[in-house]
N, C-alpha and C positions, 0 to 999 in steps of 0.2 A: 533119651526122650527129651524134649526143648517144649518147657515151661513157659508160659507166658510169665515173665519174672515183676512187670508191672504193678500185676494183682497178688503179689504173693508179700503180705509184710508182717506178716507174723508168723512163730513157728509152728502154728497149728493147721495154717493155710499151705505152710512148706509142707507137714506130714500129710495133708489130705492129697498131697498132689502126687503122693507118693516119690520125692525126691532122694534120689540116692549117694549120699557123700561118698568121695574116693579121692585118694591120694591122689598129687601135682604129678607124680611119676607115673602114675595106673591112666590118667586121665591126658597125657603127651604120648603112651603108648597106643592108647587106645583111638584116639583121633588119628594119627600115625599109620595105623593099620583100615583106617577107613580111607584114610587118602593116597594108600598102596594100592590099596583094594579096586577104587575107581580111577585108577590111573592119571593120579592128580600129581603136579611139581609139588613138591614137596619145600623146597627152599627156591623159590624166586627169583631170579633174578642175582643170582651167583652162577657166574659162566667158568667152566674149566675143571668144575668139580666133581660132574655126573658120575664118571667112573672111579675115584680117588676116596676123596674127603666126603663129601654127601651119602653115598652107604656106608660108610664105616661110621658116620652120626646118625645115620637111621639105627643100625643095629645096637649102637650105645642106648639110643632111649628106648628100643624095644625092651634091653636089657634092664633099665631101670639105674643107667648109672649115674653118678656124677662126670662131670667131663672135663679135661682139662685139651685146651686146642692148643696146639703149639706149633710154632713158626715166626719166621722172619714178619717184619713191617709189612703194612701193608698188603697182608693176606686174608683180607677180611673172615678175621675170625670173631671180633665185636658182631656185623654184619650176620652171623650165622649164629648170634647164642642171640639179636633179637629177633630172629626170624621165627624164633623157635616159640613167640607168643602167641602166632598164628596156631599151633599145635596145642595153644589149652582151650578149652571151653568159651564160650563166648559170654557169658553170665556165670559168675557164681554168688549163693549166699554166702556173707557172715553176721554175726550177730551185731547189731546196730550199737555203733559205737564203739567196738574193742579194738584194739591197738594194735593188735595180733591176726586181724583178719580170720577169727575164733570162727569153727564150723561149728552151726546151730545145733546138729547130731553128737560133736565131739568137740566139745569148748574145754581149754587147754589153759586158761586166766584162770582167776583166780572173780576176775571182776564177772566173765560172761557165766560164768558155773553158777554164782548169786544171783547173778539176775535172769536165769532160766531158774534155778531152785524159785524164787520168789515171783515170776508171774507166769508159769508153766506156760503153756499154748499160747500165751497174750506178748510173749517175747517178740518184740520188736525186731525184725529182718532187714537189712539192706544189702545191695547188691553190688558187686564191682563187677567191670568190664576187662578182658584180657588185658587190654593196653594198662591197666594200671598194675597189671602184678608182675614187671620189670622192676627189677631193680638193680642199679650198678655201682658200683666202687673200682676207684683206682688205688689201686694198692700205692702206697705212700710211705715213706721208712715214719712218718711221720702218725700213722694211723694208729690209732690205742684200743686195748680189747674193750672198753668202753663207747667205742663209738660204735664196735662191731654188735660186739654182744649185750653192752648193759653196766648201768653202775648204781650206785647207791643216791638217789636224790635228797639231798638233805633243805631243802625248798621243800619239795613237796610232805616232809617227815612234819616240816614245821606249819605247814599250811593245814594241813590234814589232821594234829597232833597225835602223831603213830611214833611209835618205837622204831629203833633199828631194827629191832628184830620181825617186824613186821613186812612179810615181801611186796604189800602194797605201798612200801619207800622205792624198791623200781625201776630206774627207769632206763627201760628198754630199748633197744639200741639197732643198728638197721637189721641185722638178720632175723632177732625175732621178729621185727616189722614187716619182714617181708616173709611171711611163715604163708604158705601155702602160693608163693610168686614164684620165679627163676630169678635165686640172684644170682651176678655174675660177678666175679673179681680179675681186672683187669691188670696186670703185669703181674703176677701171683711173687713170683722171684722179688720183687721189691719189699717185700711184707717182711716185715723184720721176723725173725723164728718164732722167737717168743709169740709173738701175736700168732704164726701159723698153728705153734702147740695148741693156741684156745679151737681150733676150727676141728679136735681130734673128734672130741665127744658127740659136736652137731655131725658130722659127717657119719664118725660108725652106729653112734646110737640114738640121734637127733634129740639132747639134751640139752641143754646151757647149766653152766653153773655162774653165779654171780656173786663178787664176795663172800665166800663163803656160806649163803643161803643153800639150807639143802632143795632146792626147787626142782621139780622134774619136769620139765616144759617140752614135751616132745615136738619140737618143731614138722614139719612137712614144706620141705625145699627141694629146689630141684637148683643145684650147683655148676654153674660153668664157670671156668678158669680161665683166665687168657693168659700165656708167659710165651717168652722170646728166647731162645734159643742159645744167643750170646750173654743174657742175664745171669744164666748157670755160672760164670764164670767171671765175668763184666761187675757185677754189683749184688750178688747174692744167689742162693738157690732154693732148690724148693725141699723143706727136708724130708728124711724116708719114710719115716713113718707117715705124712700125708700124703705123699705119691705113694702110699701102699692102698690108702684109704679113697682115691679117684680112683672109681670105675675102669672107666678107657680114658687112653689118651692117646689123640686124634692129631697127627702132622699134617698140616697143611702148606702149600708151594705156590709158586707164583705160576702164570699160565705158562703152559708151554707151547702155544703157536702164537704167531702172529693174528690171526683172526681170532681167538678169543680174546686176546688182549684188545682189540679194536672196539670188541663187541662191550666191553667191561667200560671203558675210556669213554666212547661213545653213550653211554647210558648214566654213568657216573657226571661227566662234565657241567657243569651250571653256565650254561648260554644264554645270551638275551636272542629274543625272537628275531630282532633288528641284523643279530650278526649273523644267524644260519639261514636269512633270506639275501645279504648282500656278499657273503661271503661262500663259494663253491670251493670245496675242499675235495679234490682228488684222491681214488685210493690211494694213490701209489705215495701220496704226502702222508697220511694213515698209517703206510707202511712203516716207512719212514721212521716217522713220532714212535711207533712200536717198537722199530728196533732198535733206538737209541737207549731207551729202558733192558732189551739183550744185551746190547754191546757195554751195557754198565755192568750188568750182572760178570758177566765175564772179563772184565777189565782190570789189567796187573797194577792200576791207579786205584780203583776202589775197593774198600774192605768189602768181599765179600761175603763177612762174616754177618756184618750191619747189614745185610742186602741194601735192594733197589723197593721203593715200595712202589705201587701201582698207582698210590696217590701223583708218583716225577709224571708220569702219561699224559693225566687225569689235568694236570694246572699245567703241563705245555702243550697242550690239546690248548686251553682256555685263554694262553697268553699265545699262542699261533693265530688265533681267531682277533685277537685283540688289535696284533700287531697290521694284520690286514685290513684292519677296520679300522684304524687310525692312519694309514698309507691314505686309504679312498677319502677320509674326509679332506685330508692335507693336497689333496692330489683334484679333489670335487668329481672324482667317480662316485657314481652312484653302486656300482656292483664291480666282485674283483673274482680272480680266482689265487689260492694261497701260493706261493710263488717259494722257491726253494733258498730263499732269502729272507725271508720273514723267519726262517730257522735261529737267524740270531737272536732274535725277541723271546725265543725260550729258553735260552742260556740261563735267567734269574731262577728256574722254574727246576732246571737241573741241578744249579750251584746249590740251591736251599736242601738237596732231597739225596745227595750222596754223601759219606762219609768216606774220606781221602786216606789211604797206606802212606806213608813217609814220602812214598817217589812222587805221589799223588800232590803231597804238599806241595813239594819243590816244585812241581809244576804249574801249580797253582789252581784254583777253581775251574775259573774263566777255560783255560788253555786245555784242560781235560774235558771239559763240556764242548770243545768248538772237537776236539780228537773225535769227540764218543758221535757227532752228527756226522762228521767225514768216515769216520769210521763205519755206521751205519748206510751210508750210501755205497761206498763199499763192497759193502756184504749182498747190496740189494742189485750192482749195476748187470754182475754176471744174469741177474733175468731177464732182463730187457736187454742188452746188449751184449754181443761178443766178449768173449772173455780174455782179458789182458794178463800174456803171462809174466811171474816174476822176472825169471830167465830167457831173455828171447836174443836171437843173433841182431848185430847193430842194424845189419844193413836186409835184416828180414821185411820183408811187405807187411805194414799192417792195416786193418779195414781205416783206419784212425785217419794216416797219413793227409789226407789233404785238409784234414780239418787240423791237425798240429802244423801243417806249412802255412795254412794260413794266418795263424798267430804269428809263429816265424817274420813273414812277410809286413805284419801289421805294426800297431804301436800299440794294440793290445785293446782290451775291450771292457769295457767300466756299465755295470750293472748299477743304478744308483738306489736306495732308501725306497725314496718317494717318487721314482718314474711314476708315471700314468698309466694305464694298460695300456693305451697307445703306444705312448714313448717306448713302454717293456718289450711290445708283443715286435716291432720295429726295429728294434736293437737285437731280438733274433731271430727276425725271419730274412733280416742280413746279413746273415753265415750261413754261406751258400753250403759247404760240406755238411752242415749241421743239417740241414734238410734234406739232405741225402739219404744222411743215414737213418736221421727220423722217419722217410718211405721205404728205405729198404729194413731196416727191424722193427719197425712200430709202424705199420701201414692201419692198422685198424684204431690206432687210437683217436679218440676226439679232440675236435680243433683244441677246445677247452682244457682239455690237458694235455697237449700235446707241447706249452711251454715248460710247465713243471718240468716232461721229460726230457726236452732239450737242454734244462738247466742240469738237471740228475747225472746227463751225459756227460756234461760242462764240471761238472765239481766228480764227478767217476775218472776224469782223466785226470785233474788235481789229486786225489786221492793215489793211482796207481804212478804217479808221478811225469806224467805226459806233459803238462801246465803245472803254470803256478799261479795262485791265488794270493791274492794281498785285500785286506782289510783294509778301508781307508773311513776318512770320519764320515761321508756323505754315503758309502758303497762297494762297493768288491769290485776290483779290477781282476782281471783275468787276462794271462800273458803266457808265451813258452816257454821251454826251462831258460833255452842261453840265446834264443835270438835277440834280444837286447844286450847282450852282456859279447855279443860276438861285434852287432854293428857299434860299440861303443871302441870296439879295438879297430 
C-alpha cells in the first residue's frame, strides 16, 4: 500500500493509515517478487549476467541471505550490491531523530522507546528515501570495531553527567547507523579477523555488544560483502566461522564475448558531446579495444590471478577518443574517423590496469601493452581476411603476395601522428594491392571504415610476420621483412 508519506508526521497518523513495518530482507524480497512478476529488469544496466550472477542474487534475496560477491577487479560487484536500493521501498518511517533509524512500531533505542512511552500517538515521524539507506565501508587493516559497531563516549558521559554504566554514553558506530539500510563491506579479506569475529553476533543473531554493555539491540540489515579472490591468500582471508554465517556466495566473471563487453565499455565511458560528434568510431576499432582486455586475460606476461578489470576497456575507450580529437585540433579537421594508430594513445590506459608475472617485467609495461594490441589484431584479422598460415611452403602463392612485393619494391611507407584525413586517406588509397584486397574481402564495407580496415590489414601482416613495423618519434613506418636489408647488400 503507498502512503502519501508527506501528511503522515506523527505515529498516530502512521497507525491511522494503517502502516505495516517489515524487515529490510521481507521488504527486498517482496518488491523482488513484484518486479519478477511484471517482467521488470531487475539489475540495470549490468550486461553479461542474465544467465550467471543476476539469478543466483535473485534467489539469495528471495532467500533472505546475506551475500558475499566474489571475483576478480573490476566485476562490478560494488555496481550490483547498489543496485540493490532500487529493491527497497521508496519511503520509509522512523522515529524523528533517532540514530538508528528506530521503527515507530518497533524502536530498538533506548532514546526512541522514551519518547514513544512519553508522547504516545503525538510521536514525531520522519521519513527517509531508499537512496539514503546505503551504506559502505572499505574494509581497512586499519578499521576498529568502534568504528564498526560502537564505543564508549566519554564526551558525551561528561556533557550529559551519566555514568559509565549508563548505555546512553554510546556511541554508536556505522552498522548500527545503518540498521534497517544495506550495508555493504568492500574487500571483506582486508578486515583484520579480529574485527571480522565482532560481525558473528549481528550476522547470526542481529545483536551488538559494546564494551561490555549487556545491550540487545537487535539490528535489521541487509549485508553485502565484496572480496577478491587473490585476497584469500595475497593479504588475508575471510575466517570460517563468518563464511559459515553469509547466506550465499555469489562468483562473479568478466564478460565472455566481445559484444557484451562493447556494450558495458560503451555505456560506462565518460565522453564529452564535442568528441562523439567529431570523432566516428568503427565497430571493428570496438572490437579491437575489446579484445586487447581478452588478450590480457589470457597473456603468459600478466598475472592472471590479479585479472584484467573492465575498468583497462572503459579509460582506453576514453583515451582512443582523446587521442583523435587532439590529431583533428593539431591537424584543424574538423571530424575524424579513429584510425588504428591512435592505438598508441592507449598504452597509458593499459600500463596502469594490469599486473605484470616476472617475464612481464623484463619486458617491461610499454612492450607488453604494444604485444597485447598486435596481438588482438591478430586474433581479429582471420574474419575479415584470409587466413595466414603458421607453416606454409616458401615458394606457395599467397592472396598477400603483391601487396608484400610492393613493399619489397618500395622504400617503405610512414603513417605519421598528425597526418590530416586527407594526407591519411591518400597515403592509402596509394597501395594499389591494398585496394584489391580491400574489394575482393571487404566489398560491403564503408568508405568511412574502410581505412581502419586497410590499416588492420597493414599491422595483420606485421603481426603474422609478412612486414615489419617500426615506431618512430613522429609515426609508424611500415616496410618488408628483408627487402631493405637485401638492397643494402
Amino acid at each position: 500500500m503507498k502512503l502519501n508519506h508527506s501528511k503522515i508526521n506523527t505515529l498516530g497518523q502512521l497507525k491511522a493509515a494503517a502502516y505495516t513495518s517489515k524487515s529490510i530482507k521481507d521488504e527486498l524480497r517482496e518488491n523482488l517478487l513484484e518486479k519478477l512478476s511484471n517482467k521488470e529488469e531487475t539489475f540495470p544496466g549490468v550486461w553479461g549476467y542474465e544467465n550467471s550472477v543476476i539469478p543466483e542474487l535473485e534467489r539469495a534475496i528471495l532467500s533472505r541471505h546475506n551475500i558475499n560477491l566474489l571475483g576478480l577487479r573490476g566485476q562490478a560487484k560494488t555496481r550490483l550490491a547498489r543496485l540493490m536500493v532500487e529493491l527497497l521501498d521508496e519511503w520509509i518511517p522512523i522515529v524523528a531523530g533517532s540514530e538508528v533509524h528506530d521503527d515507530p512500531f518497533q524502536p530498538i533505542s533506548r532514546y526512541a522507546s522514551e519518547l514513544i512511552k512519553e508522547k504516545g500517538d503525538e510521536t514525531p515521524i520522519s521519513w527517509i528515501h531508499r537512496n539514503e539507506r546505503f551504506y559502505e565501508k572499505l574494509a581497512t587493516p586499519d578499521v576498529t570495531v568502534a568504528d564498526l559497531i560502537g564505543d564508549v563516549d566519554p564526551i558525551k558521559a561528561a556533557n550529559l553527567k551519566l555514568s559509565y554504566a549508563d548505555d546512553r554514553v554510546i556511541h554508536y558506530g556505522m552498522i548500527p547507523r545503518a540498521n534497517r539500510c544495506i550495508f555493504v563491506i568492500n574487500e571483506l579479506p582486508d578486515l583484520q579477523a579480529r574485527i571480522q569475529v565482532a560481525l558473528f553476533n549481528i550476522l547470526q543473531e542481529g545483536d551488538i555488544q559494546i564494551r561490555g554493555f549487556k545491550l540487545r539491540l537487535p539490528l535489521d540489515l541487509q549485508f553485502v560483502f565484496t572480496a577478491n579472490p587473490e585476497d584469500y591468500t595475497n593479504r588475508g582471508s575471510i575466517v570460517t566461522p563468518l563464511k559459515d554465517r553469509i547466506g550465499s556466495q555469489i562468483l562473479t566473471h568478466y564478460p565472455d564475448d566481445i559484444q557484451t563487453a562493447k556494450r558495458i565499455t560503451k555505456q560506462e565511458a565518460l565522453l564529452d558531446r564535442r568528441q562523439s560528434d567529431a570523432v566516428h568510431v568503427p565497430e571493428i576499432a570496438m572490437d579491437v579495444l575489446e579484445q586487447i582486455s581478452f588478450e590480457a586475460r589470457n597473456s603468459e606476461y600478466v598475472d592472471a590471478k590479479s585479472g584484467v578489470s573492465a575498468r583497462m576497456s572503459i579509460t582506453a575507450f576514453e583515451n582512443l577518443l582523446s587521442t583523435a580529437e587532439r590529431r583533428i585540433i593539431m591537424s584543424g579537421d574538423k571530424k575524424t574517423t579513429v584510425r588504428l594508430t591512435d592505438f598508441l594513445g592507449v598504452i597509458p590506459s593499459i600500463t596502469g590496469k594490469i599486473e605484470l608475472v616476472y617475464e612481464g617485467e623484463q619486458e617491461g609495461a610499454g612492450s607488453v601493452a604494444e604485444n597485447l594490441i598486435e596481438e588482438a589484431v591478430k586474433s581479429l584479422f582471420t574474419n575479415y581476411f584470409p587466413r595466414i598460415d603458421k607453416l606454409q611452403r616458401k615458394d606457395a602463392d599467397s592472396e598477400y603476395d603483391d601487396l608484400i612485393h610492393w613493399f619489397f619494391d618500395g622504400e617503405g611507407f610512414e603513417l605519421l601522428d598528425e597526418d590530416s584525413d586527407k594526407e591519411y586517406k591518400a597515403k592509402l588509397d596509394a597501395i594499389i594491392p591494398l585496394n584489391q584486397l580491400m574489394q575482393e574481402h571487404q566489398p560491403e564495407i564503408s568508405k568511412e571504415d574502410s581505412y581502419f580496415m586497410k590499416e588492420l590489414l597493414l599491422w595483420g601482416l606485421v603481426a603474422h610476420k609478412k612486414l615489419s613495423k617500426h615506431r618512430f618519434v613522429k609515426g609508424i613506418q611500415f616496410k618488408d621483412l628483408y627487402g631493405s636489408y637485401i638492397r643494402d647488400l
